[in-house]
C-alpha positions in Angstrom: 0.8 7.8 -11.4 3.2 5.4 -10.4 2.6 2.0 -9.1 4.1 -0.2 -6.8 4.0 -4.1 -5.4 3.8 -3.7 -1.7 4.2 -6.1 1.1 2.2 -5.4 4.4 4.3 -5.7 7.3 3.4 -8.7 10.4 0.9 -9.7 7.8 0.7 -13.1 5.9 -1.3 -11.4 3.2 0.0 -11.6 -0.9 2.1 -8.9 -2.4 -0.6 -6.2 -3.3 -0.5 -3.3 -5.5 -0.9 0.5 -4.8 -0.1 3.9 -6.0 1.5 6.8 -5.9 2.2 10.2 -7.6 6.0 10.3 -5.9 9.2 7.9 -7.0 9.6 5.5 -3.9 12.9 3.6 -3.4 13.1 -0.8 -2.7 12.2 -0.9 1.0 10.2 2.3 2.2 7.9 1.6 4.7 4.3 3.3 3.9 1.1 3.2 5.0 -1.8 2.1 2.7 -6.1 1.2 3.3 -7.0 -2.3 3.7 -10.6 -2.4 4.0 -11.2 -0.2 6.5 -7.7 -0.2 8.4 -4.2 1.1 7.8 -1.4 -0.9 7.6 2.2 -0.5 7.4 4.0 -1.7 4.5 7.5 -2.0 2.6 7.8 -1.1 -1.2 9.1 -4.4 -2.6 9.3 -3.0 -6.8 7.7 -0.3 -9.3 5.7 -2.3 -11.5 3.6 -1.4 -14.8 0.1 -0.3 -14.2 -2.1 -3.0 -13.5 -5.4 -4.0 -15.3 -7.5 -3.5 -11.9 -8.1 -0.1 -10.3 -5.5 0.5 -7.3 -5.7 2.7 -3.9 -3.2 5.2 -2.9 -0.6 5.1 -0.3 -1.2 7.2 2.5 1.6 7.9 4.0 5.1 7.4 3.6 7.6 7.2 5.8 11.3 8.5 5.9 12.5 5.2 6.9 13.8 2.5 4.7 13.5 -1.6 5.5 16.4 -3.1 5.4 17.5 -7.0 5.3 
């Protein structure tokens, strides 16, 4: 498993951490569970695995964010 700090898009929420089983690139836009919605986010970095249990992503996107 791979994990990854994600930003959530039109949100003012902290970096958060999910997971994946696939190598994402800097800047993929997914789609990952907050409580009980979906929201889009970008990949901001591949970190280490956390300490604290993580959710999968659950979706990802072929497009990339780009500044």
């Amino acid at each position: 498993m791979l994990y990854y700090s994600t930003a959530l898009l039109r949100s003012a929420a902290p970096v958060l951490t999910y997971a994946s089983k696939e190598k994402l690139v800097t800047g993929s836009i997914v789609t990952v569970a907050l409580k009980s919605t979906k929201k889009s986010a970008v990949i901001m970095a591949m970190v280490d695995k956390p300490d604290f249990d993580t959710t999968d992503i659950v979706e990802i996107s072929d497009k990339i964010y780009h500044l």
